[in-house]
N, C-alpha and C positions, 0 to 999 in steps of 0.2 A: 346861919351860914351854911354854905351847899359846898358839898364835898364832891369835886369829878374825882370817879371811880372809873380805872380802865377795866372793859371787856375781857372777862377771864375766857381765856385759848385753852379748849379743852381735846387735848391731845389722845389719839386712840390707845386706848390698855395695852398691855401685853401680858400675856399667858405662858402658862409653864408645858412643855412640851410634854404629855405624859406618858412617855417614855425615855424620853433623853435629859429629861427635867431644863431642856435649853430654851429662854426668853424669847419667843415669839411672839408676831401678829395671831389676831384671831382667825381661824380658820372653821369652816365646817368641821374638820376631819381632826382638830386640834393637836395636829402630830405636824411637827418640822417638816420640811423636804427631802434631807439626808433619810429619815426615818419611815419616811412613806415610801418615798425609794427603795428602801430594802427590802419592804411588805408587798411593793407592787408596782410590777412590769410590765408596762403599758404596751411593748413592742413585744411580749411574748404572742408568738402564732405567726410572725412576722419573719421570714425567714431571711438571714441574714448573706448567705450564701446561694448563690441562682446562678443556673447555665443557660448562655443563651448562642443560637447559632448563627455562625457568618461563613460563606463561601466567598474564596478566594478566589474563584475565575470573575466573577462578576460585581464581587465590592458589596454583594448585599445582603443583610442580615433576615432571619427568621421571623415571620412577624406570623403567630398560630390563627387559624388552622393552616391556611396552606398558601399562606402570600410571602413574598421576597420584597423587602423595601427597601431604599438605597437609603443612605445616613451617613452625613460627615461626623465624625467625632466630637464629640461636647454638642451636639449642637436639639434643639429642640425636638426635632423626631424621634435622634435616637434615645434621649429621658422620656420622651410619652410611651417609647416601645419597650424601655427597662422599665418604666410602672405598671404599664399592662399585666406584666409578669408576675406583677404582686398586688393584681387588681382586688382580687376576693378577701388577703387577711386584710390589705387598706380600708379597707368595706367599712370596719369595724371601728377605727379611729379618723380623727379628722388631720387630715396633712395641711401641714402650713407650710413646709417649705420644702424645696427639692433642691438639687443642685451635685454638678458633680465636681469630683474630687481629684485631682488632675494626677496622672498614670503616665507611665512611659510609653509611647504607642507600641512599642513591639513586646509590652509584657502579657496580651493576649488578655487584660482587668480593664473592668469598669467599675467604678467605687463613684455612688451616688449617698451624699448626705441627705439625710430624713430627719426633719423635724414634726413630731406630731404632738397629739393633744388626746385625751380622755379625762370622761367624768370619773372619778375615784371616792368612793367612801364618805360618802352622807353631801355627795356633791362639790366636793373639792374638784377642780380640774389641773391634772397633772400633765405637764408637757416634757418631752424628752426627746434626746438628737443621737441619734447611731447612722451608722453606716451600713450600707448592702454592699454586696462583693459578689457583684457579675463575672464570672466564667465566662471569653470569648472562647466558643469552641468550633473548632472546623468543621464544615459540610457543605457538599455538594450541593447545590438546586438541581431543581428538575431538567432547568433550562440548558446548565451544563453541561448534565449527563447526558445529552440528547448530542449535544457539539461534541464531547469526546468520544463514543459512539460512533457518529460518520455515517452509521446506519438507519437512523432516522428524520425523514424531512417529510413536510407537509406543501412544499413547494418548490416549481425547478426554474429555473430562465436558462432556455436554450441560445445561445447566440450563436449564428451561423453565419456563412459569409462564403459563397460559393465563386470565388478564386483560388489560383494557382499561389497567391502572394502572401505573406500576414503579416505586411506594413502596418494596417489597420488595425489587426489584432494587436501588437505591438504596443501603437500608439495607446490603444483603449485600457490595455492594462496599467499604463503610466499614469494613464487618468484616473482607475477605480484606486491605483497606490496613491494617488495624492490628496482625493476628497476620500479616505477611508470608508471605500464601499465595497471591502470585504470581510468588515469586521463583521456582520452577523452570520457570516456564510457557514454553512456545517459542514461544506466540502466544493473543492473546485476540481473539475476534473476537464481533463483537456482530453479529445479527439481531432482526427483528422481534418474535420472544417470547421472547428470550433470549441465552445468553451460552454461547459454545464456547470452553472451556479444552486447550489442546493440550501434551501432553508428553512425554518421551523413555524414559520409563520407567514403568512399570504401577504402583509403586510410589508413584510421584509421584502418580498418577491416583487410587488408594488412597486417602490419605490426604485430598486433595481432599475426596472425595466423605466420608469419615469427619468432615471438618470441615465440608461440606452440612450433614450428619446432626445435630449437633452444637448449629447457631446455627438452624435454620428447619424449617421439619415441611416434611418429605420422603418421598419412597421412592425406589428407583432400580432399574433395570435393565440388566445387564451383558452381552456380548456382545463375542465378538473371531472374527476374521479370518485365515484361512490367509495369509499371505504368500509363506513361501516354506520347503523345507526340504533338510536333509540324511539324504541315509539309511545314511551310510556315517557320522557321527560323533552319530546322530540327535537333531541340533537342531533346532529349529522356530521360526520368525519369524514371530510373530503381531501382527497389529495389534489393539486390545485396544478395545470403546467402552461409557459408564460413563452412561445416560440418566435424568438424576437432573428430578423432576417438584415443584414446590413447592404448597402448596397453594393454591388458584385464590382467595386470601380476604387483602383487603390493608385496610390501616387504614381506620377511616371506610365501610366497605360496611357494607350492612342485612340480614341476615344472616337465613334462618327455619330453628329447626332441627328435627329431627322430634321428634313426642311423646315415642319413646320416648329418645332422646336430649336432649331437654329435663327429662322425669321422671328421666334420672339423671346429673345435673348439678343435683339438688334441687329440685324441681317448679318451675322458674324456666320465664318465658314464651318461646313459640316467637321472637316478633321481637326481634333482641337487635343490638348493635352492636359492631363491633369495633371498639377503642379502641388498638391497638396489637399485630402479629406480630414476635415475637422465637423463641427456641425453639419456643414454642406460642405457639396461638391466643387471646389474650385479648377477652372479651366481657363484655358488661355488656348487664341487663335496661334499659331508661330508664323500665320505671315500677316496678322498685322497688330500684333499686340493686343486687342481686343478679350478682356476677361470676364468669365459669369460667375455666376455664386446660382447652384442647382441645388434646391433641399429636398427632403425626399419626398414630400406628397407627387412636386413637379416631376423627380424621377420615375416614381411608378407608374405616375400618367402615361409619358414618355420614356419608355424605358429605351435605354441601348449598354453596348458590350463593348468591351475591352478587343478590341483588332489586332494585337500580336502577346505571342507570350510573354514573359519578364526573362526565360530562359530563348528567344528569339533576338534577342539585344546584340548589334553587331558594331564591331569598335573599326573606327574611321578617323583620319589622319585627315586636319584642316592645311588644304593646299593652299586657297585664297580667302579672303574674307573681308569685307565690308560692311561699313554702318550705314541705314538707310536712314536720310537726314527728313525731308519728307514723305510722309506717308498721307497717303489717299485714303481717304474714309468718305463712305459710301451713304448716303441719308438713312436717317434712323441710327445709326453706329453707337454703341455701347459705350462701355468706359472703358479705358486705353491703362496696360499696367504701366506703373513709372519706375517699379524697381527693373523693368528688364528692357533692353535694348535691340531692337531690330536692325539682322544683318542677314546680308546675302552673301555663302559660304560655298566653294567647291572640296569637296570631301572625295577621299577615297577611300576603298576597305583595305585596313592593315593587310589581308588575306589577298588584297589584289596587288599588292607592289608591283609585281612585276609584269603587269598589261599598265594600258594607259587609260582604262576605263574609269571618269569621276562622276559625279554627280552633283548636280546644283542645287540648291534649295534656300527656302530663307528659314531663321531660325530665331528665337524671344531670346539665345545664348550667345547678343553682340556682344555683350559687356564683357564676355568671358573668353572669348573664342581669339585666339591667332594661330596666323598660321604655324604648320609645325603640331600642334596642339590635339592629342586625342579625344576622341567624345565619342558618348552612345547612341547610338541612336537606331532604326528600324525601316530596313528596306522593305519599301511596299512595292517596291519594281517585282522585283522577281519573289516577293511573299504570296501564297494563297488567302486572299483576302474571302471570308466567308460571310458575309453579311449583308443583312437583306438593302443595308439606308445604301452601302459603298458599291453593290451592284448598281442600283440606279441612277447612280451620279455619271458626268461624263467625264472622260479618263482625265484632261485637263484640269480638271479641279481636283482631283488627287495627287499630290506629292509624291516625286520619285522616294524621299528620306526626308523622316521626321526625324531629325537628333533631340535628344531628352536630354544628358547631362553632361559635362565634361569627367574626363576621366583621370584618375588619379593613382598613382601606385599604393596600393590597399593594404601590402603589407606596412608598408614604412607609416603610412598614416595608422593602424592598429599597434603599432609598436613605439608609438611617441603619444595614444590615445590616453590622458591619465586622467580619467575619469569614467562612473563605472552607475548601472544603474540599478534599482530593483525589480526582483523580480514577485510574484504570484508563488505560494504554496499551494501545490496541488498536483493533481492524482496524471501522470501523464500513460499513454498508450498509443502503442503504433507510433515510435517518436522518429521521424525522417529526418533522413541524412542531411538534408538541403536545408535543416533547420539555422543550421551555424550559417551557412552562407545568408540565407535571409535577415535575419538579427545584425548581420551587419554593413545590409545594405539597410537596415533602417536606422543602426547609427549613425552609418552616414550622413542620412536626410536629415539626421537630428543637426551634424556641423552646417549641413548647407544651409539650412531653413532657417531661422531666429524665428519665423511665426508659431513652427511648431515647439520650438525649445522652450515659449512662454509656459505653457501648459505642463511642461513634465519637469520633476525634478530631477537634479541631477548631481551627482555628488561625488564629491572629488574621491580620488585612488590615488593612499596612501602610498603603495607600495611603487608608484613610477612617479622618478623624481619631476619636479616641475621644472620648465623651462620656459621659454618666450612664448608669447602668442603669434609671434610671426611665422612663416613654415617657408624652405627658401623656392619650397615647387609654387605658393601661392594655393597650397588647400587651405580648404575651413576649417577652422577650428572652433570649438566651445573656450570661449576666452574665462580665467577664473575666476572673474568677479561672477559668471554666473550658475558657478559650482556653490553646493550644498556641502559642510562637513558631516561626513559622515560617523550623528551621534549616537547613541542609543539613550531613549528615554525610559527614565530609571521610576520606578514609583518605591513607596514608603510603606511600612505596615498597613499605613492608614488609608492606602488608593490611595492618595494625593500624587500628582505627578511633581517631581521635582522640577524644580525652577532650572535649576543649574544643567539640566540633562535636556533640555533644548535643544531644537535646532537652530543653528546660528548659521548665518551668511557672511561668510569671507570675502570681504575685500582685500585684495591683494595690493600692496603697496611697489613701487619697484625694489625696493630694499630688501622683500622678502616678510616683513611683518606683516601682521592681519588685524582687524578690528571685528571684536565678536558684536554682531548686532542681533537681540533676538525676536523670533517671530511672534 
């Protein structure tokens, strides 16, 4: 008779720890955990506490010998740049795990847990988890100290603009404040026809002038500077200078262009008016509506000048005024603007009340003009016209009076203005009188124009209370729904921009509430 017999299960021994005399597994090393622990410390050479540096103008930490790296907190960069730190004792044990240990951001700590591993004592392998205690410490970069300074740049962009006017300058500055193209600058310093951009790198200076290029008819010219060099590693330190020139032609000038740049622009007449510089040159015929767009390769081809000063502006009282229903256009004719209306106007000069002398002319200011009604505009009767294209034209194709804009009482319109815009930090010199009046003939332009209001921001002022957007003279106004609040954006320990410190866009309800929407 057969006997089934189960499989005897032969389970592993256990040993006496000999020194704690406690029932363990067999090991190499035949000593417990607790006990080998206490004999050997695997993270000793390992140093538990490390400083590491961050600057605070630019958000980025020390990475040796001599690089600045950016790093969001927790995140993989800045663990591979707190191990580097303790590349040499790691050397010596194997890391299994990293990972960090979550901190207040403003406690100035970074606490990274370590798990690692070593052979111990006739080959046992011992694993053990501590913590490192990074020191955030403050320091400058190089890069900083070079912007706080003021007195060091490796590059300039000259912007010049040789007019009497700085509509242009104006506008351009609203553009570098809104695409933040003067955050690398290490200095802006303003002069009489312009504006000196100073930077630490040619790159910076590049792109500058790429963004000139961009938003205003330009050209530029570039030039740099032996500084200094080596000829045993052969470097060379050059200072680098970027002479960017805009075109001499700002809103509201009288403009004559030559034949044959008037024949190809669509046979549209020599005297024509700029009505607004952006990219390009925009103009309009006033006697028949007829408008171009001129960018600046075309300009410099054909170059021409501005026919009266912006201080030669003389104010005129609309006696009559009509809309011209049809209009004659000529073979080849251009494009015709549709925001402005063609009329024929009898003006006189406020200064002449008391003769009877007027003047007729036609004007692109139907839509706007009645009689009664003041407007600016430039007598070429009795003006000294200097220029080569308006000598050879015959006098019948010159206008006695070009009117430019309708005129408004400036105090009253500045004193119900409640909206306010930013400006440029920088070095100003030789600062003219005529400065306030200019700024606010390009407020102005800012109410009358919506084309140019797209491009700049604009932000309400807190300090004048809100009212209608109606006004009962029939000025422009910047209506509120295309006002800016004016935020300040807040950042965190950690460079993180706060959500909440946005800029938000106001819609204005008639009840007076607003809906925060953000960008």
């Amino acid at each position: 008779m057969e006997y089934m017999t189960e499989p005897v299960k032969h389970t592993p021994g256990h040993i006496l720890c000999c020194d704690c005399g406690v029932p363990i597994s067999p090991n190499p090393a035949n000593i417990c955990v607790a006990c080998l622990r206490s004999k050997v410390d695997i993270s000793q050479g390992i140093p538990k506490q490390v400083f590491i540096s961050f600057c605070k103008q630019c958000q980025r930490y020390f990475q040796p010998p001599a690089t600045w790296v950016q790093c969001a907190l927790e995140s993989r960069d800045l663990l591979a740049l707190c191990l580097k730190k303790i590349k040499a004792p790691l050397s010596k044990v194997r890391l299994v795990d990293a990972s960090f240990v979550w901190t207040e951001p403003h406690s100035k700590r970074l606490k990274v847990k370590l798990t690692i591993q070593k052979e111990v004592m006739n080959g046992a392998i011992l694993q053990q988890v501590f913590v490192v205690d990074y020191v955030v410490q403050p320091q400058m970069c190089g890069d900083c100290h070079r912007v706080e300074a003021k007195d060091f740049w490796k590059a300039v962009v000259q912007v010049r603009q040789k007019t009497l006017h700085k509509k242009t300058f104006y506008y351009l500055e609203q553009l570098i404040l809104k695409y933040g193209m003067h955050q690398n600058t290490l200095r802006i310093k303003e002069i009489h026809d312009g504006l000196d951009f100073y930077y630490s790198s040619k790159q910076h200076a590049q792109k500058m002038v790429e963004f000139l290029q961009c938003t205003v008819p330009t050209r530029y010219k570039a030039s740099q500077r032996l500084i200094s060099q080596d000829i045993h590693s052969n470097t060379y330190n050059y200072k680098s200078t970027f002479s960017v020139e805009i075109v001499p032609i700002c809103k509201d000038n009288v403009v004559c262009l030559s034949p044959k740049l008037a024949q190809s622009l669509g046979n549209m007449n020599q005297i024509c008016v700029c009505i607004r510089v952006t990219s390009v040159i925009h103009l309009i015929d006033p006697n028949t509506l007829q408008v171009a767009d001129i960018d600046g390769n075309t300009f410099w081809s054909h170059p021409f000048n501005s026919l009266c000063h912006p201080k030669q502006l003389e104010e005129f009282i609309v006696m009559e005024c009509s809309v011209v229903r049809d209009i004659k256009r000529s073979a080849g004719a251009g494009m015709i603007s549709k925001k402005h209306t063609l009329g024929e106007v009898w003006v006189q000069k406020t200064s002449e009340m008391n003769t009877d002398k007027q003047y007729f002319c036609r004007t692109h200011l139907g839509h706007l003009l009645n009689p009664g009604d003041l407007v600016l505009g430039f007598d070429l009767v009795n003006c000294n016209l200097n220029d080569e294209h308006v000598n050879k034209m015959k006098s019948d194709r010159v206008p006695d009076v070009v009117l430019i804009k309708k005129s408004y009482d400036r105090s009253k319109r500045q004193r119900r203005r409640n909206w306010k815009l930013k400006e440029l930090a920088r070095d100003r010199e030789n600062v003219d009188t005529d400065d306030e009046r200019q700024y606010q003939d390009f407020l102005e332009d800012l109410e009358e124009d919506e084309a140019i209001r797209k491009n700049v921001n604009i932000y309400r002022d807190s300090a004048i209370p809100v009212e209608s957007d109606t006004d009962d003279e029939g000025a422009p106004r910047v209506s509120l729904a295309e006002m800016l609040e004016d935020l300040h954006i807040s950042q965190d320990a950690t460079g993180e921009r706060n959500s909440l410190g946005s800029l938000c866009l106001l819609n204005w309800a008639q009840n007076g509430t607003s809906e925060a929407v953000s960008l």
